[in-house]
VMD Tcl script that draws the C-alpha trace (Angstrom):
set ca {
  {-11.89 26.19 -2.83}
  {-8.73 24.16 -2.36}
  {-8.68 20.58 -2.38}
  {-6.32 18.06 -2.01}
  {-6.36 14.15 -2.40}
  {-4.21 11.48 -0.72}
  {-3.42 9.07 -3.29}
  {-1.30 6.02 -3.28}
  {1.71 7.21 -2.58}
  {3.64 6.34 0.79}
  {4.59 10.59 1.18}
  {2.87 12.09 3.39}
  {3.13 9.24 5.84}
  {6.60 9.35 5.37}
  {6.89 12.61 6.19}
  {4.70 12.63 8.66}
  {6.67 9.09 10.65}
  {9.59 11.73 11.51}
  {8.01 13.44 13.81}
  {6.95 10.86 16.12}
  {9.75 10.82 18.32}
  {9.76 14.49 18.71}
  {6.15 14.50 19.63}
  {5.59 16.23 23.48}
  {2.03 14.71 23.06}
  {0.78 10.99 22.81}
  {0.73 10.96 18.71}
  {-0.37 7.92 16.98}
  {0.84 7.74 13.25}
  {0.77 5.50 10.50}
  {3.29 4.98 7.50}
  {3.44 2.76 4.82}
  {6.64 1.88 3.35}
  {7.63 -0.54 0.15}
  {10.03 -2.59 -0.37}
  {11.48 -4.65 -3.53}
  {12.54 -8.17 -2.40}
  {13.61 -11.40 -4.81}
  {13.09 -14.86 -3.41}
  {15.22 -17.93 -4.42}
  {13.33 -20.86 -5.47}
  {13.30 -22.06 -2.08}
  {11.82 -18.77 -0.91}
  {14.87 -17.26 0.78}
  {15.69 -13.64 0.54}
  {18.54 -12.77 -1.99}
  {17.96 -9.19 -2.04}
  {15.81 -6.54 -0.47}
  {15.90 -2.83 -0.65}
  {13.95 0.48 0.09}
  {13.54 3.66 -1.99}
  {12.52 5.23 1.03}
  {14.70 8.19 2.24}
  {12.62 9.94 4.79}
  {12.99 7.42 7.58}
  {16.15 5.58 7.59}
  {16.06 5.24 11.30}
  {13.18 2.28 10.72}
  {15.30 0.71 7.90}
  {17.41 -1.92 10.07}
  {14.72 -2.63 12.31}
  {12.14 -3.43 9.49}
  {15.02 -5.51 7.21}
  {16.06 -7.35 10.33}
  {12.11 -8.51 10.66}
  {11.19 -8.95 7.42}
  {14.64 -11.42 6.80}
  {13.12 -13.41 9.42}
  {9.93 -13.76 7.49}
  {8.76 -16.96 5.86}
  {7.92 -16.44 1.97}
  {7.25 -19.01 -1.11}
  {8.19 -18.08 -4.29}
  {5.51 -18.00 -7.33}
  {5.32 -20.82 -9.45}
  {5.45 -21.04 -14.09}
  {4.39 -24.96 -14.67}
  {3.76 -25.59 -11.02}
  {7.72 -25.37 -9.94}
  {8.85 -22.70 -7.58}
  {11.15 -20.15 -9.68}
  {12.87 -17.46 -8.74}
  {10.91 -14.15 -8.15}
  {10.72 -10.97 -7.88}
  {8.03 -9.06 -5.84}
  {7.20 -6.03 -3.70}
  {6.73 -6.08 -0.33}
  {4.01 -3.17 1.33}
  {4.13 -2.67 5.14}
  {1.60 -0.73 7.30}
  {3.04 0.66 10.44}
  {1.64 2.56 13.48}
  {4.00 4.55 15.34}
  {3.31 5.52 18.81}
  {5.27 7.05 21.55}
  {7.14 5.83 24.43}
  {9.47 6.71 27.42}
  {12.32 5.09 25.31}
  {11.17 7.16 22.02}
  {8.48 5.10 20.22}
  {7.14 1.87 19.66}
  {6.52 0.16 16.07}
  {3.76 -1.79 15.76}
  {2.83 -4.12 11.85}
  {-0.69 -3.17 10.78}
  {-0.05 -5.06 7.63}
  {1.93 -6.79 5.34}
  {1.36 -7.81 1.69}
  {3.29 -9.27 -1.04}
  {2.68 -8.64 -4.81}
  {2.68 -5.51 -7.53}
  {2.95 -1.89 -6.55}
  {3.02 0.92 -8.17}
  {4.80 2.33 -11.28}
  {2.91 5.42 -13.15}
  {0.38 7.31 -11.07}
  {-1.30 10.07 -12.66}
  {-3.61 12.98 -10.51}
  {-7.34 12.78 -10.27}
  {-9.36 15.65 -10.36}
  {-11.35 16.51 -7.26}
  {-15.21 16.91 -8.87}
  {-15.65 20.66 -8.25}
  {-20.01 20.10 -7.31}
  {-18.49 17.27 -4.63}
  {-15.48 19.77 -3.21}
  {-18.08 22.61 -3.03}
  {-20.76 20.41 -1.21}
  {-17.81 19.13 1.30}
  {-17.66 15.06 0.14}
  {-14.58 13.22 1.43}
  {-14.08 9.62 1.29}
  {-12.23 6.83 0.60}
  {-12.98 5.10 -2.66}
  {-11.48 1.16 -3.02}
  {-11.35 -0.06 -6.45}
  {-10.80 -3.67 -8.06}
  {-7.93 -2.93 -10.63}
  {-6.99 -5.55 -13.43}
  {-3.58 -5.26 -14.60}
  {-1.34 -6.84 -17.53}
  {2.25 -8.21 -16.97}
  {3.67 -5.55 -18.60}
  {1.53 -2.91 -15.70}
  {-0.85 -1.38 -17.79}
  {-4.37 -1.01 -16.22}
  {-6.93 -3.27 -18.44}
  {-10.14 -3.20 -15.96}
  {-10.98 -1.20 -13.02}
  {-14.61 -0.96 -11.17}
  {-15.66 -0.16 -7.20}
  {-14.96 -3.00 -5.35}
  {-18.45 -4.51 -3.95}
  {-17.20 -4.85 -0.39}
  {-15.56 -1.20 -0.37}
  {-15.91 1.98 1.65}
  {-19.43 3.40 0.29}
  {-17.99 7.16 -0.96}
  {-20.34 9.78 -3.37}
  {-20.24 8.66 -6.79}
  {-18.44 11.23 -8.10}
  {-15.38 10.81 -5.89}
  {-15.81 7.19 -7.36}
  {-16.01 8.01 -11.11}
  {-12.81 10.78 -10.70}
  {-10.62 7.74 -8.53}
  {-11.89 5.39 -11.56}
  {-10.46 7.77 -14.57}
  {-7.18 8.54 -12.55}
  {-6.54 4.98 -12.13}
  {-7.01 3.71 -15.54}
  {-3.96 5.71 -16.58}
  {-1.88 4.38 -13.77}
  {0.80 1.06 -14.02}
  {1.81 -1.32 -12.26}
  {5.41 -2.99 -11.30}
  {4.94 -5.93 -11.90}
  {6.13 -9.29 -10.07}
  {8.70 -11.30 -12.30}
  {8.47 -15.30 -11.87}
  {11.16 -17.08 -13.67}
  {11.56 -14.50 -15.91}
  {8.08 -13.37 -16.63}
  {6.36 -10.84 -15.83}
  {2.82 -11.67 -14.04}
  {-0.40 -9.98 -14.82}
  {-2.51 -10.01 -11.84}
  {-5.24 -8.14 -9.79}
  {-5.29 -5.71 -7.01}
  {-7.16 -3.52 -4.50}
  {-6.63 0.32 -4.49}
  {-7.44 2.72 -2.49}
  {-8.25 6.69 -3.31}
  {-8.62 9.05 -0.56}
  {-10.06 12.35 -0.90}
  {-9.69 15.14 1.13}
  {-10.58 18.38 1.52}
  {-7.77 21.49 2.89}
  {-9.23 23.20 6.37}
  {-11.77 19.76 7.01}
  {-11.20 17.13 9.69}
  {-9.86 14.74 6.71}
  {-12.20 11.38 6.56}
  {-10.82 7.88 7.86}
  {-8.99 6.56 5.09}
  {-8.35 3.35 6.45}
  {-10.93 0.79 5.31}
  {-10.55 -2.68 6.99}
  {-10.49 -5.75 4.56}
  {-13.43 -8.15 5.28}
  {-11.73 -10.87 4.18}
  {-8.42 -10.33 5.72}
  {-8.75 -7.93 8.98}
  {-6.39 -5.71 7.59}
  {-6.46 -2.08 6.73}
  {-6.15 -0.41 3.49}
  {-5.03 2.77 3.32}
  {-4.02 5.38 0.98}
  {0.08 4.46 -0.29}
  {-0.64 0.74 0.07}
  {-2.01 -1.73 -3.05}
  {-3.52 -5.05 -2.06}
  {-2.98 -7.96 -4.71}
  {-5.15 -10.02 -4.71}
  {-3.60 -13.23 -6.42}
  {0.26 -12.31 -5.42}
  {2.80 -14.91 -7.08}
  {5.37 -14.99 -4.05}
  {3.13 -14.68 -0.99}
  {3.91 -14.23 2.88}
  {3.60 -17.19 4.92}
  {4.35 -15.30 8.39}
  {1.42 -14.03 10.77}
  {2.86 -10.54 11.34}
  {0.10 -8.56 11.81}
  {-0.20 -6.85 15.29}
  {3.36 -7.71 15.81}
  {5.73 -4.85 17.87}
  {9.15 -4.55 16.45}
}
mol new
graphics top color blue
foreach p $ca { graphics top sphere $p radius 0.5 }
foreach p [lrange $ca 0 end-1] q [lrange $ca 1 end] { graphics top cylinder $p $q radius 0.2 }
display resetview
């Protein structure tokens, strides 16, 4: 049996964010895309950027928002320093006469990813058809390596084995770290693991946040005590 898992990784929405404008039919899609930014001490932008190459089209649109964003920086001593941090965006593409419209799920400051490594799909699990989204409470150091990670208590309720296999995969992930005046922050952070199975209807990997409204889906990480934090209410915005 073939199986295949969606992890944290912004690919296959990527990929998959292309062919919205060429859809003939009404096509909803969502893409998450990551971007490095450093704050001033005041909070002002000094430099952002994109690894993304899939779907340059979006890039001036989304850098001409997110300039217009309010941040603060983090703090070492209580004073604002210089930082650097990550910045992870949810989008939903849909359709329009004029070719599509771009509408902010989410936004979230903090650490993303550095190392991923693959989980293994528990064969009893694939052969009895479980899907699911696991969300896990991950503890990191300031250098990124994983120290702690356990189900997070308000999370999508998936089979316990998907849980255990998303729990041994992400112990041997790291982090990129945010860097406030020089140091590099430990921190902790909210990951999602979606499994899926090849020739199923694939399971909604989009778990809504309690606490914050917003969803959390597979390619996106969720600190949870960011350093340089988003003061601007952008969610549901259309750009």
């Amino acid at each position: 049996m073939r199986t295949s898992i969606a992890y944290a990784s912004a690919v296959a929405f990527l990929l998959l964010a292309s062919a919205v404008i060429e859809a003939k039919e009404p096509t909803l899609v969502v893409l998450s895309v990551s971007w490095d930014i450093s704050l001033d001490a005041s909070g002002n932008i000094t430099k952002l950027t994109t690894d993304d190459e899939q779907v340059p089209t979006v890039h001036a649109r989304l850098e001409k928002a997110i300039r217009g964003w309010h941040f603060s920086p983090g703090k070492v001593n209580g004073q604002p320093m210089a930082t650097e941090s990550h910045l992870s965006i949810s989008l939903e593409f849909k359709p329009v006469a004029e070719g599509y419209e771009m509408r902010l799920l989410g936004a979230a400051t903090g650490a993303y990813y550095g190392k991923l490594a693959s989980a293994h799909y528990p064969t009893e699990a694939a052969r009895e058809g479980k899907q699911g989204e696991v969300v896990l409470l991950v503890h990191y150091t300031g250098t990124g390596v994983v120290t702690d990670v356990a189900p997070y208590e308000d999370g999508p309720k998936a089979d316990a084995r998907l849980t255990h296999a998303a729990m041994a995969s992400v112990k041997k992930w790291t982090f990129a770290t945010e860097v406030v005046g020089g140091y590099s922050m430990a921190g902790v952070a909210l990951v999602p693991v979606c499994f899926t199975l090849s020739g199923r209807t694939p399971p909604p990997c989009d778990w809504k946040n309690p606490a914050t409204g917003e969803s959390l889906s597979a390619g996106q990480a969720v600190a949870l005590n960011p350093a340089a934090k988003l003061e601007t209410d952008v969610i549901g915005r259309v750009l």
